[in-house]
N, C-alpha and C positions, 0 to 999 in steps of 0.2 A: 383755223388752228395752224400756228405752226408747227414743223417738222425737223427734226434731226436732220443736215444734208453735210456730204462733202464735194470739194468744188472734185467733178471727174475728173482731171488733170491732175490731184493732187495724190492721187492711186496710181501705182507702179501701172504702169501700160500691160505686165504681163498679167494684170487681175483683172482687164478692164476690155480687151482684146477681142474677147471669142469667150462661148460660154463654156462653163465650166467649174468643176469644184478643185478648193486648191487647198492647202495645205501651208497657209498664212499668216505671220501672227499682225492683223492690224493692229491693236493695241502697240505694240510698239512702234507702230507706222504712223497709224495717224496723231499729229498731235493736237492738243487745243485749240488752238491756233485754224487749226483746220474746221473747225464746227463751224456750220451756217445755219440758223433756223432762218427755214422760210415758209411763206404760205403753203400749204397740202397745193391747192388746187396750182398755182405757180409751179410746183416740184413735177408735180405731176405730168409737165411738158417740157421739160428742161431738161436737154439731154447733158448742159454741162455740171449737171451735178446731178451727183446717186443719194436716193434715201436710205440711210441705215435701218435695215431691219433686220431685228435679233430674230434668229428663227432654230427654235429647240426641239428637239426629235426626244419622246420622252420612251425610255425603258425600263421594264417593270424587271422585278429580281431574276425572271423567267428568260429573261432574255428576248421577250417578247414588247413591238411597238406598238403604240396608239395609235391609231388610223382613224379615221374618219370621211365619210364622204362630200363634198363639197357642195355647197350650197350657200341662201344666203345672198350677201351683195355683190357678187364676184361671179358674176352668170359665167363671163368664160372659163373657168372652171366646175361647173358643172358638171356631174358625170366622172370626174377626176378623186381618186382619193389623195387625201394627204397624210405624213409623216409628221407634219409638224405645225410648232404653232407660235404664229409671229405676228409682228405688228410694228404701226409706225413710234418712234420714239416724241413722245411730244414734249410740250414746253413744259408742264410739269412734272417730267423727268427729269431737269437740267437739275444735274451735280455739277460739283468743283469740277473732275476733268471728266474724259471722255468715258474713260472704264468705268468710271460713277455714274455716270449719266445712262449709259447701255445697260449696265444691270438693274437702274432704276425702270428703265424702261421694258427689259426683260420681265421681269419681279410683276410689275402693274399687269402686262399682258397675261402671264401667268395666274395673274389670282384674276380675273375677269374670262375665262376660258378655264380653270379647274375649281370648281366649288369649295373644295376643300385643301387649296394651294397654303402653304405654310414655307417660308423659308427652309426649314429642315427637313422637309419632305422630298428633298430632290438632292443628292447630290450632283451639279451642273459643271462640264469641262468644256471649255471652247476646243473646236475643233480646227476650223479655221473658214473658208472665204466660200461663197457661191454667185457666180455672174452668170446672167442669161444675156443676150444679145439678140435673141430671136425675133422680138417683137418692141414696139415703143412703148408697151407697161413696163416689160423687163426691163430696157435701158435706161429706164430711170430708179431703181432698185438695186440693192448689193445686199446680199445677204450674209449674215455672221450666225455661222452654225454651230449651237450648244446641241452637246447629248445631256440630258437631265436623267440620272439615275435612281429610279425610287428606292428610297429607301424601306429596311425591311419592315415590311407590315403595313406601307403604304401602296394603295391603290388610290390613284384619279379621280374625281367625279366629273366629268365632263361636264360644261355646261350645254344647254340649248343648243348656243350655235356648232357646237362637235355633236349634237344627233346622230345619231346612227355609230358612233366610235365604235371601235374596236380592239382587243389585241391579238395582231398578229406577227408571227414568226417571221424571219427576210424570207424562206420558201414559202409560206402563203403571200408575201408579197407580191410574189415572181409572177402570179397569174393577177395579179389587178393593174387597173387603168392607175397611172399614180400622174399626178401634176410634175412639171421639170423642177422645180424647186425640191420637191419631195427625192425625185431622182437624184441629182445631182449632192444633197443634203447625205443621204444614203451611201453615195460615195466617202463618205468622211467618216463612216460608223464604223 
């Protein structure tokens, strides 16, 4: 399958650096021009290019987030919860440009992770950028951070793979194990 990528070089140095949440608009950064699909497993070792992945922090009218504990195909996060919920943008997600193509792929993720996901059930505001550096999963990943805000009367149904969800408050946060994405994500809320 291929993947959404952009070549790393083509990302301002200060997004791409050190890890970090930042406060970025790539939409206007990246342009068309910039989109590479390439094979998963190829992206997957290729530090000169990052995989776009939308990644949404979702909050309920309470002011309270979905958490979940990790599990699933992604052993090194085990034991980790998360804040959010994201995925690779694939090839049938390709819209005309890129903001087409990232919500297409947002959208997909969302209704395969929320049972009862419906376009009007979130209102979704880009936040802006999150880069980890820490490890060689990370350095090939760039994440674009949405807050999805339920709308009223709407609650989530998680699927399967979110087991165990929850919602909790950012001070119930403060005492769980949370994955750096989820961290970093959080900064941006």
């Amino acid at each position: 399958m291929q993947i959404l990528c952009v070549k790393t070089n083509s990302l301002p140095l200060e997004w791409t650096q050190k890890t970090r949440a930042l406060c970025a608009d790539v939409f206007s950064h990246v342009r068309d021009a910039d989109i590479h699909w390439i094979e998963r497993g190829h992206a997957e070792n290729d530090e000169t290019y990052r995989q776009i992945i939308p990644y949404i922090v979702i909050m309920d009218t309470a002011g309270k987030f979905l958490c979940y504990p990790r599990h699933g195909n992604e052993a090194r996060l085990h034991g980790f919860y998360s804040c959010g919920i994201g995925g690779h943008i694939d090839i049938p997600d390709k819209h005309e440009t890129f903001s087409q193509t990232v919500y297409a792929g947002l959208a997909r993720e969302l209704s395969e992770e929320l049972a009862n996901f419906s376009q009007d059930s979130l209102l979704l505001e880009y936040r802006g950028i999150i880069n980890d550096i820490d490890s060689p999963v990370s350095r090939v990943h760039f994440g674009l951070v949405f807050l999805g805000r339920c709308a009223e009367g709407y609650l989530p149904a998680p699927s399967a793979e979110l087991s165990g969800a929850r919602w909790l408050s950012r001070k119930e946060l403060e005492g769980q194990k949370k994955e750096a994405w989820s961290k970093l994500a959080l900064e941006l809320i």
